[in-house]
C-alpha positions in Angstrom: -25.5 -7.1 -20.6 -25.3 -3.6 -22.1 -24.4 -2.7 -25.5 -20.7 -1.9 -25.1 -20.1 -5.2 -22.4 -21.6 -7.6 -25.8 -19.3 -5.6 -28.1 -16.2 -6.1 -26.2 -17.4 -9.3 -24.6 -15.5 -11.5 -27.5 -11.9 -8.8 -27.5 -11.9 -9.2 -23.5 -12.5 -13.2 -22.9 -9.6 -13.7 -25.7 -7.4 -11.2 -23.8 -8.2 -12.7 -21.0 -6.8 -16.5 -21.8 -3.6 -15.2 -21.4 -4.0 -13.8 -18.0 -5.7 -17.1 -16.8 -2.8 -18.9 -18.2 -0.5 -17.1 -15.7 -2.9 -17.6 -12.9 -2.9 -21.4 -13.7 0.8 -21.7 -14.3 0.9 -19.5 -10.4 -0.7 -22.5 -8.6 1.4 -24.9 -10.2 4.0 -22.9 -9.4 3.4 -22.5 -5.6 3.2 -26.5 -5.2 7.0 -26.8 -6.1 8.1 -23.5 -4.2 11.9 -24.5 -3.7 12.1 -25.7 -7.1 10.9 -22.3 -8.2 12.8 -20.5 -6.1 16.3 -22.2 -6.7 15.4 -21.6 -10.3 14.5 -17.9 -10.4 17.3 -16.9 -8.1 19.9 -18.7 -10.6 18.1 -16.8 -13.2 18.6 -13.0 -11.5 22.3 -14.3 -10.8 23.0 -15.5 -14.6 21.7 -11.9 -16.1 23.4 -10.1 -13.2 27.2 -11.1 -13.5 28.3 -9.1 -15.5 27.2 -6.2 -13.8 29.1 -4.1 -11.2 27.4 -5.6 -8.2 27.7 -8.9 -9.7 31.2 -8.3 -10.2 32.1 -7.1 -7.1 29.8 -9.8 -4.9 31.5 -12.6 -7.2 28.5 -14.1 -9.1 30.5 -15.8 -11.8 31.4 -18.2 -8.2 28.0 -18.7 -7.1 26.9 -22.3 -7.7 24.7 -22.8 -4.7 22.4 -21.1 -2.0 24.8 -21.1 0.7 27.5 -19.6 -1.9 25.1 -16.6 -2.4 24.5 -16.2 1.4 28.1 -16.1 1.9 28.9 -13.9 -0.7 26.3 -11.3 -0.8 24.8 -10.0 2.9 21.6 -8.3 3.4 21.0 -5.2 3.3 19.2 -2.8 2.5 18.0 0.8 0.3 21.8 2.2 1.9 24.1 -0.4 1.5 22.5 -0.4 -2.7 22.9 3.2 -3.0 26.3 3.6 -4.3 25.1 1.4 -7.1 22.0 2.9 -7.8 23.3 6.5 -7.9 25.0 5.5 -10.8 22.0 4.0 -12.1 20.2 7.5 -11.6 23.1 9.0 -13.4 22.8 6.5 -16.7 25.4 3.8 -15.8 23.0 1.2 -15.8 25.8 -1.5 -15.7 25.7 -0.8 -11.9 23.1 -3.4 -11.1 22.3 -4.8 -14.1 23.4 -6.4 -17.4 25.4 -3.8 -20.4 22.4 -2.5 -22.5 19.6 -2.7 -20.2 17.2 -0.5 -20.6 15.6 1.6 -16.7 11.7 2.2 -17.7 11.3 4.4 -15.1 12.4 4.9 -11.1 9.3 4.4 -8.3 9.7 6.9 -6.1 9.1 6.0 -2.3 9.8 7.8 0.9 13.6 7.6 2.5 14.4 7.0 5.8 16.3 9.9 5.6 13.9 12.5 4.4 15.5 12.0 0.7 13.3 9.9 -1.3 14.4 6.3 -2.8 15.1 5.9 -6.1 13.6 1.8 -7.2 15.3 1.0 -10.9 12.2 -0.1 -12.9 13.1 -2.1 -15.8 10.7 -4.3 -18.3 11.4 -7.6 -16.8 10.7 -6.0 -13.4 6.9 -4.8 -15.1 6.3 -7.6 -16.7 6.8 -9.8 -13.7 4.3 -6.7 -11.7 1.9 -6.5 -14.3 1.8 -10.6 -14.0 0.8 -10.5 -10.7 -2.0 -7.8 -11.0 -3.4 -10.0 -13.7 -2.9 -13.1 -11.0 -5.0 -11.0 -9.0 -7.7 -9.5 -11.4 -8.4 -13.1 -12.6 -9.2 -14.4 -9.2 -11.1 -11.5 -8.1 -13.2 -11.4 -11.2 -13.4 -15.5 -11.1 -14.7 -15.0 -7.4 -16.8 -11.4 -8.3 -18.0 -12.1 -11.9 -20.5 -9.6 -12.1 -17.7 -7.1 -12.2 -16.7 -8.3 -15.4 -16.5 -6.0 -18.2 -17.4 -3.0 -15.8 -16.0 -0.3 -15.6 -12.8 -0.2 -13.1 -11.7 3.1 -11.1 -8.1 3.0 -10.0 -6.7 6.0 -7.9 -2.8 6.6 -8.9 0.2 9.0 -9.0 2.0 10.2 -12.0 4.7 8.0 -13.5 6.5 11.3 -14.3 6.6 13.9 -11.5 10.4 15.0 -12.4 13.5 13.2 -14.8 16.8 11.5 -13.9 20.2 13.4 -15.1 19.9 10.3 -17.8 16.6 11.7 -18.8 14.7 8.7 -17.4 11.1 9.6 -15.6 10.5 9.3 -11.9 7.3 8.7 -10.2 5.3 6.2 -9.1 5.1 2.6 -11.0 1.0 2.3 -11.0 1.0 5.1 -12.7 3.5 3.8 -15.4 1.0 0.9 -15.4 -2.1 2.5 -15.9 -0.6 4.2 -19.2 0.4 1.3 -20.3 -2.5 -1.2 -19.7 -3.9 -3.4 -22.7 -6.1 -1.6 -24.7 -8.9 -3.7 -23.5 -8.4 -2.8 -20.2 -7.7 0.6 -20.6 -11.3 1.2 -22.3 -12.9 -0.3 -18.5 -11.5 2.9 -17.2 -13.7 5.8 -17.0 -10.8 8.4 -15.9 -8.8 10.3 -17.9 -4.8 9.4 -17.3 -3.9 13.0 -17.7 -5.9 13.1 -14.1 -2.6 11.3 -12.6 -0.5 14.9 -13.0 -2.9 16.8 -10.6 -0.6 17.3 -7.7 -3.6 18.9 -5.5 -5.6 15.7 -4.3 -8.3 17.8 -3.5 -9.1 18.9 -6.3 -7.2 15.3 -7.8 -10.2 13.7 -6.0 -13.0 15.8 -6.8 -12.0 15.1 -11.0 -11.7 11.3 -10.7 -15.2 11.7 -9.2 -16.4 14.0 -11.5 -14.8 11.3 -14.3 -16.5 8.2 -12.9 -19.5 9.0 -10.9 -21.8 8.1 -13.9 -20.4 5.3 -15.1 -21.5 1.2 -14.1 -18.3 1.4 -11.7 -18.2 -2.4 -10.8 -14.7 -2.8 -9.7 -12.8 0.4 -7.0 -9.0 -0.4 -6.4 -6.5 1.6 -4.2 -3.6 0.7 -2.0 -4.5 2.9 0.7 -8.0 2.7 2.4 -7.7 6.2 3.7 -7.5 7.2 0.2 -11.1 5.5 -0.7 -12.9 7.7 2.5 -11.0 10.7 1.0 -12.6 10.2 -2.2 -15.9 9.7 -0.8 -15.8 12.7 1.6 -14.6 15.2 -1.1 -17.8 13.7 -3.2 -20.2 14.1 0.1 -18.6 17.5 0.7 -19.1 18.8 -3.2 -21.9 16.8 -4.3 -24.0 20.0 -5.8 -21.0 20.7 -7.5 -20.8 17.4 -9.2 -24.1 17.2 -10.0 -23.8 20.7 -11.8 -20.4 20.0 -13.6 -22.3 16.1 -14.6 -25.8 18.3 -15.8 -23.5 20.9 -18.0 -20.3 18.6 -18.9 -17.9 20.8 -17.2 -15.5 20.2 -14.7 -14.9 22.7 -11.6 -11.2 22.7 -10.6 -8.9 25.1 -8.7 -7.1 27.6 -10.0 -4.1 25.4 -8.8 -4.8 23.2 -11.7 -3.0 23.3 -15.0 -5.2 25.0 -17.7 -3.6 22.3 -19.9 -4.8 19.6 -17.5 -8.3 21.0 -17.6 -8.1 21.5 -21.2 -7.6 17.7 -21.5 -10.8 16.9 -19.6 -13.5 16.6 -21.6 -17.3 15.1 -20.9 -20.6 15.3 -22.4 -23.4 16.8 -20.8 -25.3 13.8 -18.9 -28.8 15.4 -17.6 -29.7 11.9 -17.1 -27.1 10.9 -15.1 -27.6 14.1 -13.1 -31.2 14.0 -12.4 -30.6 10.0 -10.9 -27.7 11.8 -8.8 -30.7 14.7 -7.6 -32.6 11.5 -6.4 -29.9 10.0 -4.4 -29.5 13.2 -2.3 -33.2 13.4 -1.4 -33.6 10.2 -0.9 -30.5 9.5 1.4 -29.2 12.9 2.4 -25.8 12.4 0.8 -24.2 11.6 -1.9 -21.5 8.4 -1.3 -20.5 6.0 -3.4 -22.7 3.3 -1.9 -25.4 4.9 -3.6 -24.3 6.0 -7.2 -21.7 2.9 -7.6 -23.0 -0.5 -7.8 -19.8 -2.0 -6.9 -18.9 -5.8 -7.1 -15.7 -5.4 -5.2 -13.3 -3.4 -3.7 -9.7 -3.8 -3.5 -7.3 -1.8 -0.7 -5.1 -2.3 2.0 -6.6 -4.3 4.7 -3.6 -5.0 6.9 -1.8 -3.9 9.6 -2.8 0.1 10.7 -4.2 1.0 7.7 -7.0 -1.8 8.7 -8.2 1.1 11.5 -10.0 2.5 7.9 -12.2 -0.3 7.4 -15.0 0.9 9.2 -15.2 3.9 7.6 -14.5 2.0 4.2 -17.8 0.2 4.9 -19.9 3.2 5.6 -19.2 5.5 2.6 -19.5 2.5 0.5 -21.4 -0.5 1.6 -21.5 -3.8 2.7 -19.3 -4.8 -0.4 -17.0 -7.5 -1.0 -13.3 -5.9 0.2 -10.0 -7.8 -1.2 -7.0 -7.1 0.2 -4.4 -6.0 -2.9 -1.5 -7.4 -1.5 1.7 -6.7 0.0 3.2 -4.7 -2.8 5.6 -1.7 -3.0 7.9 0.0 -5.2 10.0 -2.1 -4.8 7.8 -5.4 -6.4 4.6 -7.5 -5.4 5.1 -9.9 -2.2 1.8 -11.7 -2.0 -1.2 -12.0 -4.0 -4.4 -12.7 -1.8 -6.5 -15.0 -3.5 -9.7 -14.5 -1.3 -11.9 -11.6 0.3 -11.8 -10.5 3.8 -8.3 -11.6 4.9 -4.8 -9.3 4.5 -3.5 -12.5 4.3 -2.2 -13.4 0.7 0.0 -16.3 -1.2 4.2 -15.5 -1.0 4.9 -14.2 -5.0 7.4 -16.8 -5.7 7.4 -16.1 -9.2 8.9 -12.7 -9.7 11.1 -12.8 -5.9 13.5 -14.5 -4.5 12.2 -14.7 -0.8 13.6 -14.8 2.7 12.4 -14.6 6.2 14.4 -13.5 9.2 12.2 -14.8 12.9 10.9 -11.1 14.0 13.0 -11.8 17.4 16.4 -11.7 15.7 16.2 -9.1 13.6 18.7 -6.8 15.4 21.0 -9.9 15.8 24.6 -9.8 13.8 23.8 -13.1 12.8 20.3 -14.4 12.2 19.0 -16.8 11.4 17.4 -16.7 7.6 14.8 -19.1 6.5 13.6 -20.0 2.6 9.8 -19.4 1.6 9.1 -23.2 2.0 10.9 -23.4 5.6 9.2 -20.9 7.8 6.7 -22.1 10.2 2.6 -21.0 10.5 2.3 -18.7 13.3 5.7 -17.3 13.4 6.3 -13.6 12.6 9.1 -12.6 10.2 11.2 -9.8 8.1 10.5 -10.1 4.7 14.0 -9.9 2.6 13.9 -10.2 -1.5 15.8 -10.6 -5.0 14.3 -9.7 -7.9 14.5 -7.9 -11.4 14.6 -4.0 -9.9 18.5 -4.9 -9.1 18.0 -5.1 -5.1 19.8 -8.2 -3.7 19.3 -10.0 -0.1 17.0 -6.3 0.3 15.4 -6.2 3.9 12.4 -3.9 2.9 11.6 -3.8 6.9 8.1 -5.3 6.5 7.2 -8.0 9.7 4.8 -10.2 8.3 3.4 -13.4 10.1 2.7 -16.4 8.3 -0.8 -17.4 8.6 -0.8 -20.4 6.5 -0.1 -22.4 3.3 -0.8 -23.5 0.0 1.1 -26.6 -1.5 4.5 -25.4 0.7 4.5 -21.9 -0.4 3.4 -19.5 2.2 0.7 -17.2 2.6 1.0 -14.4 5.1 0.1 -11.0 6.3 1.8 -7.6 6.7 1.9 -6.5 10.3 3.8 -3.1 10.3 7.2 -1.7 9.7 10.0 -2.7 12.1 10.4 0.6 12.6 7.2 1.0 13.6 8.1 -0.5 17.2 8.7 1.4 20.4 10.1 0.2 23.4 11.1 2.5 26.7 11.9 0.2 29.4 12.0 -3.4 27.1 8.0 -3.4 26.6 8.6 -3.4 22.7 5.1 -2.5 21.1 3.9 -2.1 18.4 2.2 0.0 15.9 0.0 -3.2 14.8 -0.8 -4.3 18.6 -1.4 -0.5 19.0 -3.9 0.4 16.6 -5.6 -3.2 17.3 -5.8 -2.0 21.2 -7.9 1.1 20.3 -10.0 -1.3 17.8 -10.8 -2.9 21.1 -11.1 0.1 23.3 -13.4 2.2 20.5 -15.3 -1.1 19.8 -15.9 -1.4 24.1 -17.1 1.9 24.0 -19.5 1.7 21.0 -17.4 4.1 19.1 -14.9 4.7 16.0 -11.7 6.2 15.6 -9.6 6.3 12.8 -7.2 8.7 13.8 -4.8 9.6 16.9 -0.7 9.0 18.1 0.5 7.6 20.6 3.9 8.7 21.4 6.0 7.5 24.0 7.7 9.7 27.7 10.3 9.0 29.4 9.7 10.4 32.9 9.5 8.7 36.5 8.0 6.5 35.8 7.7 6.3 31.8 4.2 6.6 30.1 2.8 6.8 26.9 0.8 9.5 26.1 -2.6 9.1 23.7 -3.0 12.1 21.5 -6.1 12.3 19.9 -9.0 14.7 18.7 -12.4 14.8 21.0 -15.4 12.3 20.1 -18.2 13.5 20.6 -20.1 13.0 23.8 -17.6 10.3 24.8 -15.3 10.2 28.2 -11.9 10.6 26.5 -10.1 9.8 29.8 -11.9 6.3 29.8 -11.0 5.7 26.6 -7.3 6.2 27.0 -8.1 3.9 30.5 -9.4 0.9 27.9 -7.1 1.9 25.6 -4.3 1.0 28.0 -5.9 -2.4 29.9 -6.5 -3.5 25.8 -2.7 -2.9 25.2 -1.9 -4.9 28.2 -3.9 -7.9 27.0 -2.0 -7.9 23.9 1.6 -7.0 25.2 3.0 -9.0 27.9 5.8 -7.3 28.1 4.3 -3.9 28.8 1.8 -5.8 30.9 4.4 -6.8 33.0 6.0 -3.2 33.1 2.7 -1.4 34.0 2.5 -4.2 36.7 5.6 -3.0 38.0 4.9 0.5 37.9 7.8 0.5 35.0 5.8 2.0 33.1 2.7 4.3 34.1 -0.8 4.4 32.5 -1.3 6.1 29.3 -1.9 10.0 29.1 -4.4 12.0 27.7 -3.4 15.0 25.4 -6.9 16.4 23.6 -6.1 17.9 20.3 -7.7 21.0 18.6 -10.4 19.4 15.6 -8.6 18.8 12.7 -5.2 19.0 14.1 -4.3 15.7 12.8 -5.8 16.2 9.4 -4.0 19.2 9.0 -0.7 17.5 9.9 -1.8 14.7 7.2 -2.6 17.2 4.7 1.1 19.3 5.2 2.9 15.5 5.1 0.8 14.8 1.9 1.7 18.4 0.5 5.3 17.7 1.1 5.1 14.7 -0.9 3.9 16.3 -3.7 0.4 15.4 -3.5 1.4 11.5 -3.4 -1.4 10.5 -1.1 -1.6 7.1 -1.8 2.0 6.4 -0.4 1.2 8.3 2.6 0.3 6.0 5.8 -0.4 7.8 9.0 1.4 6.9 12.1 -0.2 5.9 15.1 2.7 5.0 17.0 5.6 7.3 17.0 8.9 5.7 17.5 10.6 8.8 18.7 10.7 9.0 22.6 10.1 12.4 24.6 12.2 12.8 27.4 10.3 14.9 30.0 13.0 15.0 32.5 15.0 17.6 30.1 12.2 19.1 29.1 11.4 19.9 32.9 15.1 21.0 33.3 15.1 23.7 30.6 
């Protein structure tokens, strides 16, 4: 153990007792999940009544479950917006209790092109800030050699613009970063002023320039694509880190902030620089698989974003990966509690949770199940409560429950329900698409982590692939395998191609980097927030050919 992990050593473990408290307290608490969940929801509705919502929704009435049902329906981010616009204006007796106090509002993407505007209050980031430290004590229970290590973290700024009521806006793991224990924060080698660089180029290139010569034990990100981002702009730049790591300077664009770069500040490290010299004429390159030591990694592993995980493993290693959960703006869903599985344990503590069966969820009526009632197997729409103000919210994420611990679920996200596309009743999806190419690339001894399939309504109907050229690779067999693997997974569409209902999937070959271009104007439109950004493989939006042909 090094000098500063013996110093600390003492500080951390008696921090720590209080974030293994709440991971005991969260496996007792999963053993009586209706219990829980009866209590927590009459909990929401106590410090909600007097509120407008409250008010108009009749909590002062609501004595049972089926009372709440009947009085409040779900919804969703549209049906809350009247209420939350007020909110955004300073009227935060909208949705919540006379004299509470809005921290900050997440920021996530609209289905309307405007983004959403998520109430953040300190009950709300308590309860978020619980479940990280549900995580992190598992993680480090299960990887202890990442203990007292330092910890890189990739996140947005929790203040890209104000509310009329003066309140920031921005995304909430930035507001969590900032405000970390002390403790904590000195595990993190990166500046927080990083955070406001809007570019994530050049965003990239400084956390690297920040971290690359520390003992990294522990890499977090929601977004896998981010984590091979941040390891090609280091294989792309790597005499340039080496430089800015031998002279302590940092080499950003002129699109940077002078006060940004003002704020960055490192010590020359010749050392440091010399072992990062070795790396690149040893191995060629210089990934993180070489200068980080890493215990684990945490990202998305489910659903699309899963496509990544090859790539993952070969900027960075054959190193332990842990899924970080379903979580959103909008609160934490699950907490995985083991590596290698998107699967993770329902957060019963901080959300009221209900689960409408996949197959009714365009129905007027559905059916709506409790956390401790749905059945392993089945696939579901995830619909919460909790302390951000959102009642009965459908967040439109389809999970399927995989399995369970006591009688509280533990599942994994699938896609977005809007992520399905169906031209003649086939209905597939994004998640049986991109696990089709896995199959097809895998057949053919290849990788792809990019490409869109979009649907074409002509006579008959197809679906055309469009993708970049692999090298030396018959791009029309692929799309051939690509198809047979879709009809092994879709009976439906199986059934349809059978028919000649639908024909055999098209082959459009893009220009290189026409797809990355595309990502990089989407993530440019969003202000640089590339973590939130998730790349569409399937595009729900059907071409009609036969107009097209008419014009």
């Amino acid at each position: 153990m090094n000098l500063k992990r013996t110093l600390l050593s003492p500080i951390a473990r008696l921090a720590g007792i209080s974030a293994f408290r709440e991971y005991k307290n969260f496996l007792k608490a999963i053993k009586n999940t209706p219990e829980v969940q009866q209590a927590l929801l009459r909990r929401l509705i106590n410090a909600s009544t007097e509120s407008r919502f409250g008010e108009d929704h009749h909590f002062k009435s609501i004595n049972s479950y089926r009372d709440f049902t009947s009085a409040v329906p779900i919804g969703n981010y549209q049906t809350h917006l009247p209420y939350i616009k007020d909110v955004f204006a300073g009227d935060t007796s909208a949705l919540f209790s006379r004299g509470t106090k809005i921290c900050m509002f997440a920021i996530t993407s609209g289905t309307t092109g405007e983004p959403k505007h998520i109430p953040i209050t300190k009950q709300f980031i308590r309860n978020y800030r619980r479940g990280w430290n549900i995580f992190g004590v598992k993680l480090l229970k299960d990887h202890p050699d990442g203990w007292l290590r330092e910890i890189v973290t990739v996140n947005s700024s929790a203040s890209e613009y104000f509310s009329p009521a003066g309140v920031p806006c921005g995304a909430i793991s930035g507001l969590l970063a900032e405000n970390q224990k002390w403790i904590v924060q000195r595990m993190y080698p990166v500046p927080k002023v990083i955070n406001q660089i809007t570019n994530y180029d050049q965003k990239y290139y400084a956390i690297l320039r920040a971290s690359i010569a520390h003992d990294v034990g522990i890499f977090v990100t929601a977004n896998p694509s981010t984590a091979v981002k941040l390891a090609q702009v280091g294989r792309d730049n790597a005499e340039k880190i080496i430089r800015d790591v031998h002279d302590g300077t940092i080499t950003l664009g002129n699109d940077v902030p002078d006060e940004i770069i003002h704020r960055l500040r490192f010590p020359p490290n010749r050392a440091a620089a010399k072992r990062l010299e070795k790396i690149i004429n040893r191995h060629g390159q210089l990934l993180p698989k070489y200068f980080w030591r890493l215990s684990c990694i945490g990202l998305w592993t489910g659903g699309t974003v899963g496509l990544y995980l090859p790539l993952v493993r070969k900027y960075y290693g054959d190193v332990p990966v842990r899924d970080i959960g379903l979580l959103a703006s909008e609160g934490r869903f699950s907490i995985p509690l083991d590596d290698s599985t998107p699967s993770g344990v329902a957060e019963i503590t901080s959300n009221f949770l209900e689960f409408i069966p996949a197959e009714q969820i365009e129905s007027a009526s559905p059916d709506v199940l409790l956390a401790h009632e749905v059945e392993v197997g089945k696939e579901y729409f995830l619909v919460f409560s909790n302390w951000s103000g959102l009642w009965r919210y459908n967040i439109d994420d389809r999970v399927r429950i995989t399995g369970r611990i006591g009688n509280c679920p533990v599942f994994e996200f699938l896609s977005k329900g809007l992520h399905t596309c169906s031209i003649t009743g086939e209905k597939i999806t994004e998640h049986q698409v991109v696990q089709a190419m896995s199959h097809a690339a895998a057949s053919m001894g290849i990788e792809v982590q990019r490409f869109i399939l979009q649907g074409h309504f002509a006579d008959p109907p197809y679906y055309q692939l469009n993708i970049e050229p692999v090298n030396q690779i018959d791009m029309i067999e692929l799309a051939q395998r690509l198809d047979n693997a879709l009809r092994e997974l879709n009976i439906e569409y199986d059934s349809k191609r059978a028919s000649n209902r639908l024909g055999a999937i098209r082959l459009n070959i893009l220009s290189p980097g026409t797809l990355i271009e595309n990502e990089s104007q989407q993530i440019r439109q969003r202000h640089g927030r590339a973590e939130q950004y998730k790349h569409k493989y399937l595009m729900t939006e059907v071409i009609n050919d036969l107009v097209s042909s008419e014009k």
